[in-house]
N, C-alpha and C positions, 0 to 999 in steps of 0.2 A: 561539529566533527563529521567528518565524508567517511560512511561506510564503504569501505574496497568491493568492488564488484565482483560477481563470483561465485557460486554457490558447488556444495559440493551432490553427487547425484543421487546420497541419502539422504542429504535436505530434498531434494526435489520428490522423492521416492514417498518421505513423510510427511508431506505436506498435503491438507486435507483432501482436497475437492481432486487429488491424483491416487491417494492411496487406497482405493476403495473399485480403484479398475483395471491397479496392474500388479506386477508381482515380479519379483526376482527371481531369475530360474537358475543365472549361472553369474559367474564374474566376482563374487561376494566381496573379495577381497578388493574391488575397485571400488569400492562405493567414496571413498574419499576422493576418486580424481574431479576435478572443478568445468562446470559449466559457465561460461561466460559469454554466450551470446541467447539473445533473447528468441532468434527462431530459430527451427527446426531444419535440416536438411536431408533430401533422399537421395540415399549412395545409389543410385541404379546404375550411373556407367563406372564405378568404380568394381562392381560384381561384372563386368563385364574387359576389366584391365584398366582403363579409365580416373585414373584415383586424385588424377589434376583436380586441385577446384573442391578437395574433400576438408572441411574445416573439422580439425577433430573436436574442439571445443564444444559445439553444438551437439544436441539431439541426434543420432541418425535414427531415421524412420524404414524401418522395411516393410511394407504393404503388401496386397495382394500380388502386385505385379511383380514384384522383385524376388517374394518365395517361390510364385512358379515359375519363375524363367529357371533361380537356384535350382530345383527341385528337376529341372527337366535335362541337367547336366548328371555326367556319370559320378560315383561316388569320390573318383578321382579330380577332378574337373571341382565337383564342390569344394572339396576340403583344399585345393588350390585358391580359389578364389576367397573363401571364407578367411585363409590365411592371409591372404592379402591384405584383406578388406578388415580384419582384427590388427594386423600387423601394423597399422595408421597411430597407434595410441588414440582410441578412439576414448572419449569421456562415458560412451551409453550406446548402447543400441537399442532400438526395441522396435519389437514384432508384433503388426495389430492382428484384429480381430480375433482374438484368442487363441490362435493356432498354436501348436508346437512345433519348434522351429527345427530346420532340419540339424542332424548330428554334427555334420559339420560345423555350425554357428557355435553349436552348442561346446564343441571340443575347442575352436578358435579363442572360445569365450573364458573359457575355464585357462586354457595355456596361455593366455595375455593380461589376464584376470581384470577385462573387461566387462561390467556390467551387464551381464543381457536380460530385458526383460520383456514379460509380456502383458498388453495393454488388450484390454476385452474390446471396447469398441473400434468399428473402424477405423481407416487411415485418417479421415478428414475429421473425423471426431474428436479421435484421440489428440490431432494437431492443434486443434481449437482448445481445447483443454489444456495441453502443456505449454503453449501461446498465453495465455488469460494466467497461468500461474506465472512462468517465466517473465509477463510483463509487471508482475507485482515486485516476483523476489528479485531481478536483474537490473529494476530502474535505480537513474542516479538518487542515491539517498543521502542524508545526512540526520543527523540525533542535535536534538535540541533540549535542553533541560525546561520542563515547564508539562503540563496538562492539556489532554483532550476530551472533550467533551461534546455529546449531543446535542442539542440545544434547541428544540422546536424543529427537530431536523435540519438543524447547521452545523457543520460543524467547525468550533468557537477551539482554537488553541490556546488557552491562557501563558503568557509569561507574564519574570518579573523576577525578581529576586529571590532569594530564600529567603524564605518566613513570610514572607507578604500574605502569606496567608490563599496562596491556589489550590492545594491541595483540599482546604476547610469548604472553599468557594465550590469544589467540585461535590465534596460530600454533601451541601446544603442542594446542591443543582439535583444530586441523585433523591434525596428524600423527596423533592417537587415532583419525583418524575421523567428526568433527566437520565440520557445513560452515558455511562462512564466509558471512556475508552483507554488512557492508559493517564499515567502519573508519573513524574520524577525524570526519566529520559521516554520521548517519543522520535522513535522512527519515523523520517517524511521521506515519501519517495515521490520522484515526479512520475507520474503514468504518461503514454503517449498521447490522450487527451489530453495532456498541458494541464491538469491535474494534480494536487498533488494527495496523497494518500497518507492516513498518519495512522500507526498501530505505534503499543508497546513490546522491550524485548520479551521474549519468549519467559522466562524465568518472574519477571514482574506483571504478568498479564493477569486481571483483573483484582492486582494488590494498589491499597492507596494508604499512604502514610500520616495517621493523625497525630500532631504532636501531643503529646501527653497522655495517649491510647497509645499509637506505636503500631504495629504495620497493620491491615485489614483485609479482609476478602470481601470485597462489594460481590461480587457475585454471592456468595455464603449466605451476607447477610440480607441483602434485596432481592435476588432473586435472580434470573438468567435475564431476565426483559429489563434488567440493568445497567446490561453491560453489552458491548460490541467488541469485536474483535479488531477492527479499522473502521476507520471513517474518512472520509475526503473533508480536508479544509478549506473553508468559506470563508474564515476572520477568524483575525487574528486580536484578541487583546492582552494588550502591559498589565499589568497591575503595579501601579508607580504608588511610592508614600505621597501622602496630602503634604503639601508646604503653601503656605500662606503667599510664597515669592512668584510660584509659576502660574500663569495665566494659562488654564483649562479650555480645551471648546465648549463653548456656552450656547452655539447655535447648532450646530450640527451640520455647516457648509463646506466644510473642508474634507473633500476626498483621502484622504492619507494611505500610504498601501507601503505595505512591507515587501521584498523580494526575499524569496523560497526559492531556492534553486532554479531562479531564472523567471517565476511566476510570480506577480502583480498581486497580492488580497487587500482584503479591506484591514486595515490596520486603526486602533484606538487603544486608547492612552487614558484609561480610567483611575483618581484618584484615590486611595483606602486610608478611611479613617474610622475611630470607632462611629458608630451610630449607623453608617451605612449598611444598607443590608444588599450586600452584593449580587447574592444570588438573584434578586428579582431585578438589577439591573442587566447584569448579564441577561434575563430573560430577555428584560426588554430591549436589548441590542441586537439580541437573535431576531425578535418582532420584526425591529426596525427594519433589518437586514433584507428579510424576504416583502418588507412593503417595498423598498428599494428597487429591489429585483424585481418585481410587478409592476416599475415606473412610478411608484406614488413614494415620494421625498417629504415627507413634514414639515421639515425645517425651512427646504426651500420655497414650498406652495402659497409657508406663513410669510415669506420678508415679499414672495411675491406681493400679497396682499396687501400686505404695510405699505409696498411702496405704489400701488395703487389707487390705496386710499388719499396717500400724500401728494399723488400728482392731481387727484379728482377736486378739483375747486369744489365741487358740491357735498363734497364728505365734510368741508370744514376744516381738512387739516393739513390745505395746502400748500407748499413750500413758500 
């Protein structure tokens, strides 16, 4: 399922690594209008009549330069411009370096009930900042039903059916040591590193569903070094029933990869039957994964072998 793009500019106001350097001074009543582009833009010729080219969707930024050229107009002259420049339906504005913004902004802001706030660090700071969140909460996403997990620092998206048993696989991963990232629906977005990022919704975040206990707080009960908030995916595993009919990979040659929103992962197709103990295979697919990504292949290095010994007349075991 494709989440719609979008956010509104009290999701972005409460969301962590923002909330702790700006602040709402006026506009309250806007906080529901929706951001939908991932950067920032500075209205500077738009305070000057200029208002071509102003995307109201985005961010606007007013910096140092922008409040004193405001600042150097009469009070008439501001509250002209300021109405202008509020007059856009703008989604946010905000004002760095922790200034207080002149009255005008401030009256524009309140009579179009525009968001205005203000951000402590400077311009380029604060842009950096709402840049790294805007690229989390704005990328293309979609919700997958299935589990994420840590996994020797990979991180392992289990699917598969309901009842296969992912949820149990996740709990046995967390008591090895393993941290939990989310259960039941996970959000993937793609980052602009070709990336993709996988959290739970907000409401299910660090809850996991044992059947016949019934819902959990892994955090509660393991402890915070438990759990993560997101994680980026590495591989991807099924969790399919055993059937005596389908023929398994038995060597481990076969690159297989799933498509995520446009992005290639390692993808495998692990059987569940009783006796097996998941959890420690799952480790050791994570193992695998990062000998992989250091160029050491197991499975290939062995047929290498085999089929060197089988071409070497002097091993004895030649064709």
């Amino acid at each position: 399922m494709r989440v719609e793009r979008g956010i509104t500019v009290a999701r972005l106001l409460s969301e962590p690594r923002l909330a702790p350097i700006v602040r709402l001074i006026a506009g309250e009543d806007g906080q529901q209008r929706t951001i939908h582009h991932p950067r920032v833009q500075k209205p500077g010729l738009a305070l000057v009549g200029h208002t071509h080219g102003v995307v109201p969707t985005r961010v606007q930024i007013l910096g140092e330069t922008e409040i004193t050229y405001l600042e150097g107009l009469s009070q008439d002259e501001q509250a002209e411009r300021a109405a202008e420049l509020f007059g856009l339906g703008l989604s946010v504005v905000i004002v760095t370096r922790g200034v207080d913004p002149p009255a005008a902004l401030l009256d524009a802001a309140e009579s179009t009930s525009t968001p205005l706030v203000v951000a402590e660090p400077r311009s380029s700071r604060t842009i950096q900042a709402i840049h790294l969140v805007l690229d989390g909460l704005l990328a293309p996403s979609e919700t997958r039903h299935g589990v994420l997990m840590d996994v020797h620092g990979i991180g392992t998206l289990l699917l598969g059916p309901s009842g296969i048993g992912k949820s149990e696989c996740a709990l046995f991963l967390v008591e090895r040591g393993h941290r939990f990232v989310a259960d039941d629906q996970v959000i993937l977005s793609l980052l602009p590193s070709e990336q993709i990022l996988g959290r739970a919704p907000g409401p299910l975040r660090n809850h996991l569903e044992v059947r016949g206990i019934g819902i959990i707080n892994v955090r509660d009960l393991f402890g915070a070094n438990a759990v993560r908030t997101e994680k980026t995916v590495q591989m991807v595993v099924e969790l399919c029933p055993w059937s005596d009919e389908e023929s398994y990979d038995r060597l481990g040659l076969d690159e297989s990869t799933l498509e995520i929103l446009g992005v290639e992962l390692p993808f495998l197709r692990v059987p569940v039957r009783p006796g097996r103990n998941m959890a420690v295979i799952l480790e050791v697919a994570a193992r695998n994964h990062i000998l992989k990504a250091a160029g050491l292949h197991g499975a290939q290095k062995f047929i290498d072998t085999l089929m060197g010994d089988l071409e070497d007349p002097s091993s004895g075991q030649s064709l």
